[in-house]
N, C-alpha and C positions, 0 to 999 in steps of 0.2 A: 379441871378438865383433863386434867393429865391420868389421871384413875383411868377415865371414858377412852382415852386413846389407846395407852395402851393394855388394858384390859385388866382381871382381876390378878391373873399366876404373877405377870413383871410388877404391878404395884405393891405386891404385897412384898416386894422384896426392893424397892425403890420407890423415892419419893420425891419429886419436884422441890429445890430449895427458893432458888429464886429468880428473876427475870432479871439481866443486866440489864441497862440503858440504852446501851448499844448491841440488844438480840440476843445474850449467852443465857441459855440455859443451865442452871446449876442442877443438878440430880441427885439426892444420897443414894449410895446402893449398900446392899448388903457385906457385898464381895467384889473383888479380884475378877471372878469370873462374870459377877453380873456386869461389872463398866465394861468389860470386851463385848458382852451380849447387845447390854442399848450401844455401843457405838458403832455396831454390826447393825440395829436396829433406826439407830439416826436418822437418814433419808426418811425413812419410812413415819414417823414419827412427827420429824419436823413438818412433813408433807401437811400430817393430816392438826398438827397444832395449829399451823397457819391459813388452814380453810376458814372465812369467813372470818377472817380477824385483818380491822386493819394495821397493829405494826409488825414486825414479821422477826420470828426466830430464828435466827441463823444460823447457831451452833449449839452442840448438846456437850457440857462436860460434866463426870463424875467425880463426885466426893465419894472415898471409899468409906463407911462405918455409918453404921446408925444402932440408933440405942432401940431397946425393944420396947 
Protein backbone atom coordinates (compact mmCIF):
# COMPACT_ATOMS: atom_id res chain seq x y z
CA UNK A 1 0.00 0.00 0.00
CA UNK A 2 2.88 2.27 0.44
CA UNK A 3 3.37 2.73 -3.63
CA UNK A 4 -0.76 3.92 -3.45
CA UNK A 5 0.03 6.44 -0.80
CA UNK A 6 2.64 7.97 -1.75
CA UNK A 7 2.43 7.78 -5.39
CA UNK A 8 4.69 6.70 -8.33
CA UNK A 9 7.81 10.01 -8.41
CA UNK A 10 8.63 9.22 -4.08
CA UNK A 11 8.36 5.25 -4.59
CA UNK A 12 10.41 4.99 -7.13
CA UNK A 13 13.10 6.42 -5.14
CA UNK A 14 11.85 4.76 -1.59
CA UNK A 15 10.64 1.67 -0.31
CA UNK A 16 8.69 0.50 2.75
CA UNK A 17 11.10 -2.00 4.75
CA UNK A 18 9.14 -2.97 7.56
CA UNK A 19 6.51 -2.65 10.21
CA UNK A 20 7.90 -2.53 13.96
CA UNK A 21 5.64 -4.12 16.52
CA UNK A 22 5.26 -1.27 18.23
CA UNK A 23 4.13 1.19 14.81
CA UNK A 24 7.76 2.29 13.26
CA UNK A 25 8.01 2.44 9.97
CA UNK A 26 11.16 1.42 8.41
CA UNK A 27 11.69 3.22 4.79
CA UNK A 28 14.73 2.58 2.27
CA UNK A 29 15.38 5.72 0.40
CA UNK A 30 17.53 6.58 -2.18
CA UNK A 31 19.34 9.60 -0.69
CA UNK A 32 20.26 12.21 2.08
CA UNK A 33 17.79 14.36 0.53
CA UNK A 34 15.05 11.92 -0.12
CA UNK A 35 14.75 10.98 4.09
CA UNK A 36 14.51 14.99 4.62
CA UNK A 37 11.79 14.92 1.90
CA UNK A 38 9.46 11.80 3.52
CA UNK A 39 10.16 13.19 6.90
CA UNK A 40 8.76 16.59 5.64
CA UNK A 41 6.27 14.13 4.18
CA UNK A 42 5.50 12.05 7.53
CA UNK A 43 2.05 13.48 8.88
CA UNK A 44 0.95 13.27 5.62
CA UNK A 45 1.65 9.81 4.93
CA UNK A 46 1.09 8.35 8.17
CA UNK A 47 -2.41 10.15 7.97
CA UNK A 48 -3.39 8.34 4.95
CA UNK A 49 -1.36 4.64 5.92
CA UNK A 50 -3.56 4.59 8.91
CA UNK A 51 -7.22 5.11 7.24
CA UNK A 52 -9.07 2.18 7.57
CA UNK A 53 -6.45 0.04 9.25
CA UNK A 54 -6.83 -1.14 12.63
CA UNK A 55 -3.20 -0.96 14.19
CA UNK A 56 -1.76 2.24 13.69
CA UNK A 57 1.80 3.64 12.52
CA UNK A 58 3.23 6.00 14.50
CA UNK A 59 6.47 6.95 13.31
CA UNK A 60 8.32 6.89 9.82
CA UNK A 61 12.19 6.35 9.86
CA UNK A 62 14.73 6.15 6.92
CA UNK A 63 17.42 3.80 6.02
CA UNK A 64 19.62 5.77 3.67
CA UNK A 65 20.81 3.17 0.44
CA UNK A 66 19.16 1.00 -1.65
CA UNK A 67 20.46 -1.31 -4.37
CA UNK A 68 18.86 -0.87 -7.78
Amino acid sequence: RFREVVGERVAANARAEAVTADGLLWVRVRSSPWAAELSLMAPRILARLNQDRDGKIRDLRCIVGMNE
